[in-house]
N, C-alpha and C positions, 0 to 999 in steps of 0.2 A: 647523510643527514643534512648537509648543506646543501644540499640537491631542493630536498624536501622543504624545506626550508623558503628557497627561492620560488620554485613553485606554486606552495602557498602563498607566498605574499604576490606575487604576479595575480594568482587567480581571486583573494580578497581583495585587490586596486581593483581589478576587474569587476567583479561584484557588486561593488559601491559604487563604480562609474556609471554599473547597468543602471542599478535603483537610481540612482540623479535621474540618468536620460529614458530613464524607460516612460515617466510621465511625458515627455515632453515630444520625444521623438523614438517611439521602440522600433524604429529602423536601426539609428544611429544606435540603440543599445547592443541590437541581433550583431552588429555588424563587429562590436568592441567585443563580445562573447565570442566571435567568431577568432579576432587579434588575440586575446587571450588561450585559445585553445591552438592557436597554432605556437603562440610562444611556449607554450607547455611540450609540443611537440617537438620544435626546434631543440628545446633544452632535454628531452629523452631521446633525441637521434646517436649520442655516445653509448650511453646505457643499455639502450637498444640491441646496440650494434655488439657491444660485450655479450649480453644475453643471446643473441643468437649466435655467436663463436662458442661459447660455453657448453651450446645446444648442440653444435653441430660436434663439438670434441666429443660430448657425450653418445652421440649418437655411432660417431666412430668405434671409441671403448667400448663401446657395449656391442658391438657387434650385429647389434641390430640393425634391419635395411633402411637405409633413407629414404624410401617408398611408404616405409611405415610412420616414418616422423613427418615427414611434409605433411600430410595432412592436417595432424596434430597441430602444427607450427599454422596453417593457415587457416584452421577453424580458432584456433585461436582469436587471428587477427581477423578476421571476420567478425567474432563477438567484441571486438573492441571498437572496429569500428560503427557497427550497428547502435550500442550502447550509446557512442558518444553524437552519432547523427540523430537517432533517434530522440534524445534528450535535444538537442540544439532544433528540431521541428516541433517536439512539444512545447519548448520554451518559446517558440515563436507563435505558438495558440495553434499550432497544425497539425491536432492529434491524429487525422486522418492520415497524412504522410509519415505520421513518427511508426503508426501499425502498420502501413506499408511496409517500412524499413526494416522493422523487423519480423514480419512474414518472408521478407527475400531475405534478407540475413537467413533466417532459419534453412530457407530452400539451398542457397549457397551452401552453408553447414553440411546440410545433408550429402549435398553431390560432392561436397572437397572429399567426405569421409567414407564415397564410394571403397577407397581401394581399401580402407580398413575391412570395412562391411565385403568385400570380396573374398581379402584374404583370411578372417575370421570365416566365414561362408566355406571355402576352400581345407579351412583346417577343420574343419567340422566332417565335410563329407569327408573328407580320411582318414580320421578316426572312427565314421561309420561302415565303412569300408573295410576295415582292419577284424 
């Protein structure tokens, strides 16, 4: 809660500083958007780092292969990163790079989730096989 909390207030100072400087200088705005979303990050690098231990315990307990999770785990952070580049290009007026972004994001997507798409693929032909 006190996470969440600091967060928002970090990304509201933010916000209001952009609106001041976006008339004046929407350099110096893009750039304070920028300081903002990495302070956001700096303060999710703990939490982070809990959630992927939690990830990987579970991955352990359940027996599942860790072939199957990585992917998972990095299409993830592929849409996370796409989402947040691609809004930081369209707030800059660069809708044409923010579509870019997310066309390769999706392409990325696709190929992290190859091995799923194989081993789904692979359990399929032998159960046609059977």
């Amino acid at each position: 809660m006190e996470l969440t909390i600091q967060i928002c207030g970090v990304c509201v100072i933010g916000a209001l500083l952009v609106l001041v400087l976006k008339k004046g200088t929407p350099e110096l705005a893009l750039l304070v958007t920028l300081a903002g979303v990495t302070v956001v990050f700096l303060c999710l690098a703990e939490p982070f780092r809990q959630l992927l231990d939690f990830l990987q315990e579970l991955s352990e307990k359940s027996g599942v292969s860790a072939e199957l999770f990585t992917p998972l785990y990095k299409t993830v952070g592929i849409a996370l990163v796409v989402r947040i580049g691609s809004s930081l290009c369209r707030d800059a007026g660069e809708g044409a790079l923010s579509a870019v972004i997310e066309t390769a994001g999706s392409v990325c997507a696709v190929l992290v989730a190859l091995p799923l798409l194989r081993a789904a693929l692979s359990l399929l032909m032998e159960l046609m096989q059977s």
